[in-house]
C-alpha positions in Angstrom: -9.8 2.9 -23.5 -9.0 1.8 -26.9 -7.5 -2.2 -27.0 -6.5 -1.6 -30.6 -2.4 -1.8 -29.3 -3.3 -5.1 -27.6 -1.2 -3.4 -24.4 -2.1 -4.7 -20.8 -4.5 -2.3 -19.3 -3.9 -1.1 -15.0 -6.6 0.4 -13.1 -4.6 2.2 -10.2 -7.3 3.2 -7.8 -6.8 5.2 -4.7 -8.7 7.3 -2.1 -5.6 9.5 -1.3 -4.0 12.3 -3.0 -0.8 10.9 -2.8 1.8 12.1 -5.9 3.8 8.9 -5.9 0.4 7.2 -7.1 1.3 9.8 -10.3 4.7 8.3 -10.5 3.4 4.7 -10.7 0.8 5.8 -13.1 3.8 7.1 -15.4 6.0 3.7 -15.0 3.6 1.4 -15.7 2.4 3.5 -18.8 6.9 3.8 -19.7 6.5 -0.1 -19.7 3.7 -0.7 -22.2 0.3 -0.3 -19.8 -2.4 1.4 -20.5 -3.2 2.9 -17.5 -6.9 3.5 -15.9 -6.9 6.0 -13.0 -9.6 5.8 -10.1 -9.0 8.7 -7.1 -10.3 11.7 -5.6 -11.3 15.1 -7.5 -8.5 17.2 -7.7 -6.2 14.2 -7.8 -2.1 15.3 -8.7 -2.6 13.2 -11.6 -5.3 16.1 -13.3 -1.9 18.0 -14.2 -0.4 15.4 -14.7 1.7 14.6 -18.5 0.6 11.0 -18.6 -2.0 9.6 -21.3 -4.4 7.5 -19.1 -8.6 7.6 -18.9 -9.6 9.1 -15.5 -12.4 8.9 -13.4 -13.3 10.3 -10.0 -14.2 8.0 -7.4 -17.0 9.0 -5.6 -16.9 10.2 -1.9 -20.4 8.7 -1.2 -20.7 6.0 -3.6 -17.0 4.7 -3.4 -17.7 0.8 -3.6 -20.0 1.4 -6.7 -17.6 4.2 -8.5 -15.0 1.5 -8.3 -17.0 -1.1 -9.6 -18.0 1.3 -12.4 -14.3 2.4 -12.8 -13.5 -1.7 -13.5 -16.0 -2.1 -16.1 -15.2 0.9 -18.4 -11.8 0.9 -18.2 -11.6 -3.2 -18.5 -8.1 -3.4 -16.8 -6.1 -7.0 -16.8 -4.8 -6.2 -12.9 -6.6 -3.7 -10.4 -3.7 -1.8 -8.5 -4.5 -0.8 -4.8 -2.6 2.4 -3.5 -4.1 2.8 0.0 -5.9 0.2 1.9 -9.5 2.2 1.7 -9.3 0.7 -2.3 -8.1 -2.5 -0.6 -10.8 -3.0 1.2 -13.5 -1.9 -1.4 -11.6 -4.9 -3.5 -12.1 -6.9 -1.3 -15.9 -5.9 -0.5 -16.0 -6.7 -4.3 -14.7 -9.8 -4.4 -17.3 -10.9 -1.8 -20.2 -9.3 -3.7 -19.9 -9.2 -7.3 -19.0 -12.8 -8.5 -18.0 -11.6 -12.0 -14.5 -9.3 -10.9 -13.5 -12.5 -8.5 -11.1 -13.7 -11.3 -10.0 -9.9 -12.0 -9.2 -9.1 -8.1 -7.5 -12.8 -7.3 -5.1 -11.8 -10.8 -4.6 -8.6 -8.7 -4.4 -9.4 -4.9 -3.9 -13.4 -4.8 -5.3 -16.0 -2.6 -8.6 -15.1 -1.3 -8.3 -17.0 1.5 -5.8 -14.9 2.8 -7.0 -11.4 2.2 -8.1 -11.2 6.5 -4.5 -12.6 7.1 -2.3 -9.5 5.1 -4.4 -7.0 7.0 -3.8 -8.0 10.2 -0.5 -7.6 12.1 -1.4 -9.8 14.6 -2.1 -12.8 12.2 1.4 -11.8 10.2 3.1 -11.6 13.7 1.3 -15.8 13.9 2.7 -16.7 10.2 6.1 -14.8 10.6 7.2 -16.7 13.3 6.1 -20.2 11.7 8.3 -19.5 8.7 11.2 -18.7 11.2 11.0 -15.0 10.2 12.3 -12.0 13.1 9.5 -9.9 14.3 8.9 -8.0 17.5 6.3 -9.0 19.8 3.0 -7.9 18.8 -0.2 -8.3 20.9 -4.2 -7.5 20.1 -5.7 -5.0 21.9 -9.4 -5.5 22.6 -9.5 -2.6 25.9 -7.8 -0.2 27.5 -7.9 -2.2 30.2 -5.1 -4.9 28.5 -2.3 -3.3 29.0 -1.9 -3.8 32.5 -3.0 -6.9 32.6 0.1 -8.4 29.9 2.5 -7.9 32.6 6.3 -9.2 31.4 4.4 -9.7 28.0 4.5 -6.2 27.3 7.8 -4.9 25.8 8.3 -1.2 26.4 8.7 0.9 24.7 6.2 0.0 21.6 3.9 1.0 19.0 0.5 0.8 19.2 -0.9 0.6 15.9 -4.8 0.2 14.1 -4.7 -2.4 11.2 -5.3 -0.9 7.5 -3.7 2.6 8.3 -1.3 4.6 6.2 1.2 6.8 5.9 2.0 6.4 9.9 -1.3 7.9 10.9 -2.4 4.7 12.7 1.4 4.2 14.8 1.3 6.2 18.3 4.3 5.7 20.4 4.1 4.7 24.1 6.5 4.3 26.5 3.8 3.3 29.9 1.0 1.0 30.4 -0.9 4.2 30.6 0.5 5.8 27.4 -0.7 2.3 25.8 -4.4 2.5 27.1 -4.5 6.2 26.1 -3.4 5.4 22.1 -6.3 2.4 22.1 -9.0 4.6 23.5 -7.5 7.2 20.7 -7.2 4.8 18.0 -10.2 3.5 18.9 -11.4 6.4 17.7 -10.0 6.3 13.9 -12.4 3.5 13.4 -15.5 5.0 15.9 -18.7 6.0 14.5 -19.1 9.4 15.1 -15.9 10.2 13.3 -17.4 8.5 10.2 -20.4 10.0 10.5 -18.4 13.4 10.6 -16.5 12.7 7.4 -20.0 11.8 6.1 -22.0 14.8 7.5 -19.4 17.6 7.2 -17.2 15.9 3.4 -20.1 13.7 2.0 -17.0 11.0 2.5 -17.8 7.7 3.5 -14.9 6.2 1.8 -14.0 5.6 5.6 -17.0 3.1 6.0 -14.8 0.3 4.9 -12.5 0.4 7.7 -15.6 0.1 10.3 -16.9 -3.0 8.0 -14.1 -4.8 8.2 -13.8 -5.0 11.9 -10.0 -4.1 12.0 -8.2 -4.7 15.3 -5.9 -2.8 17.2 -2.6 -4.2 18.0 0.8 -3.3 20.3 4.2 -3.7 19.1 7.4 -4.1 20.6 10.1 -1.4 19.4 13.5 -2.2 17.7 16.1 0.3 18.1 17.1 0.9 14.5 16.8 2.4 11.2 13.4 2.0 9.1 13.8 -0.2 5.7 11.4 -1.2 3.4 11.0 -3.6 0.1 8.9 -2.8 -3.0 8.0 -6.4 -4.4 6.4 -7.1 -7.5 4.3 -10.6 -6.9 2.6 -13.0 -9.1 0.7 -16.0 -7.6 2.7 -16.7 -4.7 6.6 -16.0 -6.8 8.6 -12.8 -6.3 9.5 -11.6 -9.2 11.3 -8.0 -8.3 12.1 -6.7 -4.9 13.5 -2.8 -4.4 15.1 -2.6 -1.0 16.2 0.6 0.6 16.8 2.0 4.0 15.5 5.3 5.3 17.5 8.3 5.8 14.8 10.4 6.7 11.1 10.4 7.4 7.7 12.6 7.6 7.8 12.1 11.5 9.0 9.4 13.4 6.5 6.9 12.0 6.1 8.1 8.8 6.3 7.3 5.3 10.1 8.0 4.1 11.5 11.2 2.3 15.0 10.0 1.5 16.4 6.5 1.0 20.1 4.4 0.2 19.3 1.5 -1.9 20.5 -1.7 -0.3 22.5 -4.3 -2.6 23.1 -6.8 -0.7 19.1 -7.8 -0.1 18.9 -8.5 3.7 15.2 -8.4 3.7 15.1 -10.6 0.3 14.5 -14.0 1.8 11.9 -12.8 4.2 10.0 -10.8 1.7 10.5 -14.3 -1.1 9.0 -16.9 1.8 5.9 -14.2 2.9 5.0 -13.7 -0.9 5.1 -17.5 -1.1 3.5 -18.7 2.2 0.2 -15.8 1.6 -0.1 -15.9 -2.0 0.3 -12.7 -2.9 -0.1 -11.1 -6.4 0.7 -7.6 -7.4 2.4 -4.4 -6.5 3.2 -5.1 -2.7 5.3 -3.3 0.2 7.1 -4.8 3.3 8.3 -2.7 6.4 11.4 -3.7 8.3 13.8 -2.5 11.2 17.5 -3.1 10.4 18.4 -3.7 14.0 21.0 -1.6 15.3 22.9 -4.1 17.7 23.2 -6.9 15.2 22.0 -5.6 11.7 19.4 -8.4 11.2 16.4 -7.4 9.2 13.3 -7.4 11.5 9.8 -7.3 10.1 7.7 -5.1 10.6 4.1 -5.2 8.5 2.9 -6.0 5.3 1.5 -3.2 3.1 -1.0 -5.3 0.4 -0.8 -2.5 -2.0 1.0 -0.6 -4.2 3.9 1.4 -1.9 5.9 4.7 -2.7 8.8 3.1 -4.0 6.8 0.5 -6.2 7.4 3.0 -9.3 11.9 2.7 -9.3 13.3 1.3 -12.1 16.3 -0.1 -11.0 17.6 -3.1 -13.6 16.8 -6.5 -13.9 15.2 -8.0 -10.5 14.8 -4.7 -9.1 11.8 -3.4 -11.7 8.7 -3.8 -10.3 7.2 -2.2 -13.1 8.2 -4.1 -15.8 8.1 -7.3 -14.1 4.0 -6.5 -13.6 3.9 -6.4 -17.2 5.6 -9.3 -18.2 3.9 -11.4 -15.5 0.2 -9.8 -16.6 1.2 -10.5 -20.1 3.2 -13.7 -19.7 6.1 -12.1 -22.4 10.0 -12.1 -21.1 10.6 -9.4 -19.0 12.7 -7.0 -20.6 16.1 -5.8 -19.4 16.4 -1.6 -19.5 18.7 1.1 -18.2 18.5 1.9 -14.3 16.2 5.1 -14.1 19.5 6.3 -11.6 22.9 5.4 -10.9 23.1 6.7 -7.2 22.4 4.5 -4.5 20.5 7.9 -2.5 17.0 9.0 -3.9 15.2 11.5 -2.8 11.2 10.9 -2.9 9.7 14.2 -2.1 11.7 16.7 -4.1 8.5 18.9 -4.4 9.1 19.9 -0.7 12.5 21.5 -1.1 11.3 23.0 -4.7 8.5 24.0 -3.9 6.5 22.5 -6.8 5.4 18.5 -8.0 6.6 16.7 -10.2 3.2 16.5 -11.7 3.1 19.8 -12.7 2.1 21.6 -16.6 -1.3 20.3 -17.0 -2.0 18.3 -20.4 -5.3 17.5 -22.1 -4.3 13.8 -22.5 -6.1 12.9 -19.1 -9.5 11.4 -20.4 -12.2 11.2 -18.4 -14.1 8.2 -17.7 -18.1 8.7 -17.6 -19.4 7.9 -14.4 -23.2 7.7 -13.7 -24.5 10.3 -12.2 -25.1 9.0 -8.6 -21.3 8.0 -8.7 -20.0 11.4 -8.6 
C-alpha cells in the first residue's frame, strides 16, 4: 500500500461474506481512505470495482493472518465487520503490545471491551444512564428458567453474546421453550461443533467465541417495529448517527432488507450517552424497538463493529464515512450531496435482481502476501 498520497489507510477485516462489507469498502475509499481488506477466499469484494490491497484471512491461522494483514497494510483504524474479527482484536490487544495504540484508535476504552459484548452488562449500564431496555437475565442452565418465576417476561428472546445476523436470537414463548434454546445455544459455542468446523472446513475462526467465555442471556420482547442507528465514534463523542426503522427483515430476527430513515432521531440521545459512558471509537451499530403502544425507543444491543448501514451517505451528521475520516485525520469534515433523496432504501437489491452489486470483476484488487502457514 503506497503512503505517497498521505491518505488515511482502513483495514476492514471480516470472517463473513457479507456484501455490505463491499459497500463500506467503497465509501470509505469515495471519502479519501485507502482501504486494506482482510476476509474469507472468495470474498464479494474479489469482483469487486474498488482499488484496495486484499488478503485472505486464514481459516486455521485467523489470529496470526490478521496480525499479518495489520502489519502490511499499516492501516491508521482497524474496522471490525463481524464480531469473530472483534474478538481476534481484542485477543490482539491482549497479546501483542505493539497494535494496543492501533486497536484502542479503532475500538476505544480497553477497559470496556468485556462490557460491549455482553447484553447483560449493557442491560446493568443502560439502566444507570436512565436508558429503556427490556428485562434481560443470564442464563447459566436450563434449569434457570423455572426457577426466575415473575422475573421472567414472556414472551422473550433468548440470545448468545457475540452472534450476528440473528443467528444467535431463538424465540420462546414457555419456560420450556426457554431451556430448549439454552441447551441449543449452548451448542453454538460447544466443542464438538468447533471441532467440526475445524475437522470437516479447516475453520477455526470459531475458536474465539469459545475463548471468550460468552454467556447466554433472556430478553424480554417489546411489541414493535425493529430500528437501528449507524454511529460513527471517536473517543467517547458521536460524531454521525444514521437512524432508520425496518420495513422488512431476513426472518423475524434478522438483519433488515428494507428501511425509512428517521429524521427526527428518537434513538439519538441514547445512542450519544452509550458512546460516551463506554468509550467507544469507530464504526458502531445500535439495535432498538420503537414500541408500538407509546413510540419510545427501547434498546436493544450494542453491535461493536462496523453494521450494514455504516456505509449511507446521508449529509452532514448523518455520514459515518466521512466523519471516520476526518476524526482519523483530525481535518474538518467535509459537507457532500446525500448519496439519496428518498427516505426508503432498499439494502439487498441483489435478491430481487438477481445479481450484486459487486459484480464485473476488475484487476485493481491487489493481493496482500501472506506467509505461507497463513493461508
Amino acid at each position: 500500500m503506497t503512503t505517497k498520497s498521505r491518505r488515511p489507510v482502513a483495514l476492514i477485516a471480516t470472517a463473513c461474506r457479507w456484501v455490505s462489507t463491499v459497500r463500506l469498502a467503497k465509501a470509505l475509499s469515495s471519502v479519501g481512505f485507502d482501504v486494506g481488506f482482510l476476509g474469507p477466499a472468495d470474498h464479494p469484494i474479489d469482483a469487486a470495482s474498488i482499488d484496495c490491497s486484499r488478503a485472505v484471512l486464514s481459516g486455521l491461522w485467523p489470529s496470526r493472518s490478521l496480525k499479518t494483514a495489520i502489519e502490511a497494510v499499516k492501516p491508521d483504524i482497524v474496522i471490525p465487520a463481524d464480531e469473530m474479527i472483534l474478538l481476534l482484536l481484542h485477543q490482539l490487544h491482549r497479546s501483542s503490545p505493539g497494535l494496543r495504540d492501533l486497536i484502542e484508535r479503532s475500538l476505544g476504552a480497553p477497559e470496556n471491551y468485556a462490557k460491549t459484548l455482553s447484553r447483560v452488562a449493557l442491560a446493568e449500564i443502560a439502566r444507570e444512564e436512565g436508558v429503556a431496555i427490556p428485562s434481560t437475565l443470564r442464563l447459566t442452565s436450563e434449569r434457570d428458567p423455572a426457577q426466575m418465576g415473575s422475573r421472567l417476561e414472556l414472551p422473550a428472546y433468548v440470545k448468545v453474546d457475540a452472534s450476528w445476523g440473528g443467528a444467535g436470537v431463538i424465540r420462546v414463548d414457555t419456560v420450556e421453550d426457554c431451556a430448549r434454546a439454552y441447551r441449543r445455544l449452548r451448542s453454538f459455542l460447544g466443542i464438538p461443533r468447533t471441532v467440526w468446523r475445524l475437522a470437516a472446513h479447516g475453520d477455526a475462526t470459531r475458536l474465539p467465541l469459545r475463548r471468550a467465555r460468552l454467556d447466554i442471556s433472556v430478553q424480554s420482547g417489546v411489541d414493535g417495529a425493529p430500528a437501528n442507528c449507524a454511529v460513527t465514534a471517536w473517543r467517547g463523542e458521536m460524531l454521525a448517527c444514521i437512524e432508520a426503522v425496518a420495513l422488512q427483515t431476513r426472518g423475524p430476527t434478522g438483519s433488515s432488507t428494507v428501511i425509512r430513515i428517521l429524521r427526527d432521531q428518537p434513538m439519538h440521545e441514547t445512542c450519544r450517552r452509550l458512546v460516551k459512558r463506554l468509550g467507544l471509537s469507530g464504526l458502531i451499530g445500535f439495535d432498538f424497538i420503537i414500541e408500538k403502544a407509546t413510540g419510545r425507543a427501547v434498546l436493544i444491543e450494542l453491535n461493536p463493529r462496523a453494521t450494514q448501514t455504516c456505509h449511507l451517505r446521508l449529509g452532514k451528521g448523518a455520514d459515518p464515512p466521512e466523519a471516520l475520516r476526518a476524526a482519523v485525520t483530525g481535518e474538518p469534515e467535509q459537507d457532500a450531496v446525500p448519496m439519496c433523496e428518498s427516505d426508503i432504501i432498499e439494502l439487498f437489491p441483489q435478491e430481487r435482481l438477481g445479481n450484486t452489486d459487486t459484480a464485473q470483476a476488475t484487476d485493481r484488487v491487489r493481493p496482500i502476501e501472506l506467509p505461507a502457514t497463513n493461508r
